[in-house]
C-alpha positions in Angstrom: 0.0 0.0 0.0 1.3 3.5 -1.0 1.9 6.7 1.4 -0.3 8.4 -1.2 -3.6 5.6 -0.4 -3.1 5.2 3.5 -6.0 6.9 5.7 -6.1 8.0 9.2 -8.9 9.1 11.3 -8.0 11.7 14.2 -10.3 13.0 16.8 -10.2 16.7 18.6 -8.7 18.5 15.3 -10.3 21.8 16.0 -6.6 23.5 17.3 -3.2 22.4 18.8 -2.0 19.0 18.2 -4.6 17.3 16.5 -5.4 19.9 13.6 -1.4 20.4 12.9 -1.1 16.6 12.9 -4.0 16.3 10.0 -1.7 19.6 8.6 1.7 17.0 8.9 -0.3 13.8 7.5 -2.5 15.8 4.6 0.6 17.3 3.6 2.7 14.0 3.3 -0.1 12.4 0.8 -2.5 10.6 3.5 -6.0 10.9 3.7 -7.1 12.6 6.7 -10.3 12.2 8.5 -10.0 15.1 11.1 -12.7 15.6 13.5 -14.1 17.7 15.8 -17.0 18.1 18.5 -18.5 20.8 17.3 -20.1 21.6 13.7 -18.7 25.2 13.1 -15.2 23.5 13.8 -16.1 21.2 11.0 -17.0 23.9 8.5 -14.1 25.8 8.8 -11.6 22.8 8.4 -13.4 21.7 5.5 -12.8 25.2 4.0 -9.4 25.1 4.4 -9.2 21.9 2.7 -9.2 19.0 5.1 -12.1 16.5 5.3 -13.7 17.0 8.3 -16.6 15.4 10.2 -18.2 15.6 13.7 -17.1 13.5 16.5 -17.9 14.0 20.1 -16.1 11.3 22.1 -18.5 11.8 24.4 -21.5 10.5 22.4 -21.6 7.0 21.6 -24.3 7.5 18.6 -21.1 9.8 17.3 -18.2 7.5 17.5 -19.9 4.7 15.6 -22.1 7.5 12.9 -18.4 9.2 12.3 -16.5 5.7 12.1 -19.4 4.2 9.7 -18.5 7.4 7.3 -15.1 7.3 7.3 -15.6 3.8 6.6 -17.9 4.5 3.2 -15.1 6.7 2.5 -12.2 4.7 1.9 -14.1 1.0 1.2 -14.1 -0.5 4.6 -10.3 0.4 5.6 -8.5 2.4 8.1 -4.7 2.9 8.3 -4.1 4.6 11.5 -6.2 6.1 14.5 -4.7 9.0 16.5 -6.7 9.8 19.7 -5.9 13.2 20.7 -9.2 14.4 21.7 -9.0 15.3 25.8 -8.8 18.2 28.3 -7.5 19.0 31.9 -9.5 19.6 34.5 -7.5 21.2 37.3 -8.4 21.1 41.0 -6.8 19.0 43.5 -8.4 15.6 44.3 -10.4 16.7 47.4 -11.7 19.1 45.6 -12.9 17.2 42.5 -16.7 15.7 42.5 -17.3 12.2 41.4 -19.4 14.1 38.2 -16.0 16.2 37.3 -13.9 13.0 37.7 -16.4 11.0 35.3 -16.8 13.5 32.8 -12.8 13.7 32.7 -12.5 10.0 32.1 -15.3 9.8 29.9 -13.7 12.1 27.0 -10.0 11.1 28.1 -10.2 7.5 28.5 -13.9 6.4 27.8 -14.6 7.6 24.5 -11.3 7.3 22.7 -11.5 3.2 23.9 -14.6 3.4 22.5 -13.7 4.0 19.5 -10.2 2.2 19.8 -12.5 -1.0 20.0 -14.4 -0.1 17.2 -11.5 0.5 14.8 -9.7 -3.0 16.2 -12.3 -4.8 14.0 -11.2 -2.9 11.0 -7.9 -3.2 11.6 -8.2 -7.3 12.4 -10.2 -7.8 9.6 -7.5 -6.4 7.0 -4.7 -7.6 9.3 -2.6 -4.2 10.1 -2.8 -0.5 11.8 -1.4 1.7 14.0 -3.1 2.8 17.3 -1.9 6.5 18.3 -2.6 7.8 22.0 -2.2 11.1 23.0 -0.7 11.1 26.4 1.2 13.3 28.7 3.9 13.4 30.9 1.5 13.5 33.8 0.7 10.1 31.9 3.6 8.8 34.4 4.8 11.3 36.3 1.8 12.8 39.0 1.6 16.3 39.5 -0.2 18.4 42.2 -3.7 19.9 41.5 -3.9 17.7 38.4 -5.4 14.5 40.1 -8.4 14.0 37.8 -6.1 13.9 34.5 -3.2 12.5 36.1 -5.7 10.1 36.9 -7.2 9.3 33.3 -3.5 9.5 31.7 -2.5 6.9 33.6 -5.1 4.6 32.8 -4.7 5.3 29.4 -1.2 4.2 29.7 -2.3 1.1 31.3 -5.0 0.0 29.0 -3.1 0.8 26.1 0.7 -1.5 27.7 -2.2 -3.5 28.4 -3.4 -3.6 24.4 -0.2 -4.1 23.2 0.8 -6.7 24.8 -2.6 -8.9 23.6 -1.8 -8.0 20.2 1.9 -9.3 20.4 2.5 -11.4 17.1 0.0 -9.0 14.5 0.9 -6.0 12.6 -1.1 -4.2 14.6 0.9 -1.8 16.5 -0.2 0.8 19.4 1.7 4.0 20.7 1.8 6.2 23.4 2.9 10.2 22.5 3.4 12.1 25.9 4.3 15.6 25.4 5.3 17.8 27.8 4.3 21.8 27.6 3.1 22.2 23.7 1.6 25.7 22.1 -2.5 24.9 21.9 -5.5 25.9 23.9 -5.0 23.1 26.6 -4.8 25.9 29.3 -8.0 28.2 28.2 -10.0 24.7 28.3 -8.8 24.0 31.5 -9.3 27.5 32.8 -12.8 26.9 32.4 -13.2 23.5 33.6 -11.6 24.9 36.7 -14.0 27.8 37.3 -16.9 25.2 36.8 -16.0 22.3 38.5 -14.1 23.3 41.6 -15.3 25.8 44.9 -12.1 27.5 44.9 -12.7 30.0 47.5 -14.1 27.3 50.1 -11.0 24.8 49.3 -8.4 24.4 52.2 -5.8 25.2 49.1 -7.3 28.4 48.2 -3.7 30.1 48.3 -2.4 27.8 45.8 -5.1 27.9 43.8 -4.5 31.6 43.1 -0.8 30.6 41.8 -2.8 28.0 39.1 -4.8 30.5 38.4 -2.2 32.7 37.2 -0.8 30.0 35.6 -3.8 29.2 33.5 -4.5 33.3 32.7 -1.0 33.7 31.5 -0.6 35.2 27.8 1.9 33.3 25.8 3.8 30.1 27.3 3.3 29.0 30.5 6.5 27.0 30.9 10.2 26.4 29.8 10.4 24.3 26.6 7.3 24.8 25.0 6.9 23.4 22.1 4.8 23.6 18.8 2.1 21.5 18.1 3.9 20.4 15.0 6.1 18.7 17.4 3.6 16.0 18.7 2.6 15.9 14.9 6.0 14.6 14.4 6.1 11.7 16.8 2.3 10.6 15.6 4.0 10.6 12.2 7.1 8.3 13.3 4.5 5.7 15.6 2.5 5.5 11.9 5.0 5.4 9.6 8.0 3.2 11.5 8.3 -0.2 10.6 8.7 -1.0 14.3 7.0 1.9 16.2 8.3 2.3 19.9 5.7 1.8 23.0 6.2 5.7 23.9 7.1 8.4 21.7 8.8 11.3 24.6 8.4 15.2 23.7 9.6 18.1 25.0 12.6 18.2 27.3 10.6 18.1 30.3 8.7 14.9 29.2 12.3 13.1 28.6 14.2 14.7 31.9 10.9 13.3 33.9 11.4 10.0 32.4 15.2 9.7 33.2 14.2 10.6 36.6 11.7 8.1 37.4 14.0 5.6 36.0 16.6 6.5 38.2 15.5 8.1 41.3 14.0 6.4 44.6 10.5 7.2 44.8 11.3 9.5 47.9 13.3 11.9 45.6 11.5 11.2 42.0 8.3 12.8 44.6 9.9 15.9 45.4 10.9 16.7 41.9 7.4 16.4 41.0 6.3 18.8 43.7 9.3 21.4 42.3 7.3 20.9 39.2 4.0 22.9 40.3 
């Protein structure tokens, strides 16, 4: 099969990482399938050239309407999945209700296995693919008033060690990315997940909270080492492309220092450089 007829289907392609990586594949001669939640998103990537449908991880009747289209599309085959779709919600645990918690799982973890299990059938049935996670470096290295994502990242990276392991033996491969601090509207969308979800003048960490908030509100990058989007775009490319993809795909300085660390350091220590972190 050529570059020029392989397809991949990516979900949350309205900014950031997933609508540069439909740029990076579009523009390397795959077909892209980028989706979004919400219609006008859709319009406006199909203007600029991409095709676009609706998909709200959220919505079961979605996955499987958007999946069935792509499907029409391209005779029953599908080359690669990328789930990138996701948000933070900020708050520390105490402070997050069991309705914040599920609805963080349910678009981070839920939803994209949703539709992970949906596309395994495709992918068995013509006997290859490559599974693409979106994961983060809080995907293994916990960080303070993050618990709910920390929380659903980690799962993720369980189910999907978990996936590759039972598919040992195919050519059907799965990969974790986990950036560190990338340029997109992660920290707007978590802004207002914060504001919604969490009582922050009646939290026993009120003080912090102020810092985070500042944090959030911040023009421009937030952190050291920020990267561009195109960045993650990259290592979706090499985990879709490589003849033997890697388990993990590492970006941004931060993601790689944390991983040495936690290699390295006794848990004791590997803590505190978590807590220097926030």
């Amino acid at each position: 099969m050529t570059a020029q007829t392989r397809t991949i289907l990516i979900t949350g392609c309205s900014s950031g990482i997933g609508y540069h990586t439909a740029i990076w594949f579009q523009s390397r001669g795959w077909r892209v399938f980028a989706t979004c939640r919400r219609a006008e998103d859709v319009e406006r990537l199909r203007a600029e050239g991409l095709d676009s449908l609706r998909l709200d991880v959220d919505d079961a009747a979605s996955i499987r309407a958007a999946l069935d289209e792509v499907l029409a599309q391209t005779g029953g085959t599908l080359d690669a999945l990328f789930n990138n779709a996701g948000f933070g919600q900020p708050g520390a645990v105490e402070d997050i209700s069991r309705q914040a918690m599920r609805e963080q799982f349910e678009t981070n973890l839920f939803g994209p296995w949703e539709l992970t299990n949906a596309v395994m059938r495709v992918m068995r049935a013509q006997g290859h693919g490559r599974i693409v996670f979106n994961s983060s470096i809080l995907g293994f290295a916990a960080m303070r008033w993050r618990g709910a994502y920390n929380a659903s990242k980690f799962a993720m990276e369980g189910l999907c060690d978990t996936l590759r392991h039972e598919l040992h033996g195919t050519d059907i491969h799965v990969s974790l990315v986990e950036p560190g601090p990338i340029e997109s509207r992660f920290r707007p969308n978590a802004l207002q997940k914060f504001l919604k979800n969490v009582d922050i003048d009646g939290s026993a960490h009120r003080d912090n909270y102020q810092k985070q908030l500042e944090r959030l509100r911040k023009e421009g990058h937030a952190a050291q080492f920020t990267l561009p989007a195109s960045a993650v775009a990259e290592a979706v490319w090499r985990a879709a492309t490589s003849r033997r993809p890697r388990a993990r795909y590492r970006v941004t300085f931060p993601t790689k220092l944390y991983g040495l660390l936690k290699r390295v350091l006794p848990q004791r220590l590997f803590d505190k450089a978590c807590r220097a972190a926030t």
